[in-house]
N, C-alpha and C positions, 0 to 999 in steps of 0.2 A: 536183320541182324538184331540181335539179341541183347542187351547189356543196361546199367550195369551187371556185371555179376561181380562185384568183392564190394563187402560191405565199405571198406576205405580202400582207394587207390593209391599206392603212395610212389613216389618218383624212385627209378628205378627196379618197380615191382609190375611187372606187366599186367593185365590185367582185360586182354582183347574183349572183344563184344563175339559171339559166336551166331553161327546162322540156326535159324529157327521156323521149324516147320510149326505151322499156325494157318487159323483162317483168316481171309482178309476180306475186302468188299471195295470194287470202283464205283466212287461215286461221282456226280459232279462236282466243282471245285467246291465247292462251299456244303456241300455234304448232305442238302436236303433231298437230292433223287438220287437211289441207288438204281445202278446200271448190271454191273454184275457181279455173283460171290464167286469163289475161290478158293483153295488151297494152295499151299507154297508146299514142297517137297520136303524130306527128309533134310535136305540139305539145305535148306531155306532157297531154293530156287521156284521159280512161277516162269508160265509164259500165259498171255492172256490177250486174246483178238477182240481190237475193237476198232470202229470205225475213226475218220481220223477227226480229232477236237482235244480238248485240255480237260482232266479228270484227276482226281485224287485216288489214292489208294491209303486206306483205315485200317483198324479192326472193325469187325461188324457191331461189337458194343460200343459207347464211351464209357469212360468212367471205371474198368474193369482194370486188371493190370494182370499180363502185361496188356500195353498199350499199344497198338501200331500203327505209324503213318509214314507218309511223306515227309520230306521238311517242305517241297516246293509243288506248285502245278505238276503235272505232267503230260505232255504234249507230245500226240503222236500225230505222226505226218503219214502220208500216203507212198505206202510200201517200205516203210522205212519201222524198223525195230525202236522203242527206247528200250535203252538201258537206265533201270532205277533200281534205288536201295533202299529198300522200306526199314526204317527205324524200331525197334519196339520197346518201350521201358517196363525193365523187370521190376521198376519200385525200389529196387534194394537202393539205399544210401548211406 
């Protein structure tokens, strides 16, 4: 998800984050081994197999914008789907 996008949000002026298709990268939690790259879809949708442990998911730069990450670990169990919402800042404030 994609956002901000309004340079000021103000109350009662919507102003949603939208989904975003972009590359991303699992790494381990702390971000010094990358595991695997990726693509999110048009729709900012992903599906991505990995064996089961706790991993982040990024953009592949820092420091570029936008940005993408997690807010939290994310932990996949054995046979079991996560469902996660990768973040991304457009910079705009």
């Amino acid at each position: 998800m994609l956002g901000p996008l309004c340079p000021v949000v103000q109350e009662g002026e919507p102003c949603p984050d939208k989904p975003f298709q972009t590359d991303l990268v699992v790494t381990n939690p702390d971000g010094t081994r990358l595991i695997k790259e990726f693509s999110s879809d048009i729709d900012g949708r992903f599906e991505v197999y990995l064996p089961v442990g706790v991993y982040a998911i990024r953009s592949p730069e820092a420091g570029g914008l936008p940005y993408c990450s997690t807010n939290e670990p994310v932990t996949v169990r054995s046979g079991l789907m996560a469902d996660v919402t990768v973040f991304c800042d457009s910079g705009i404030r």
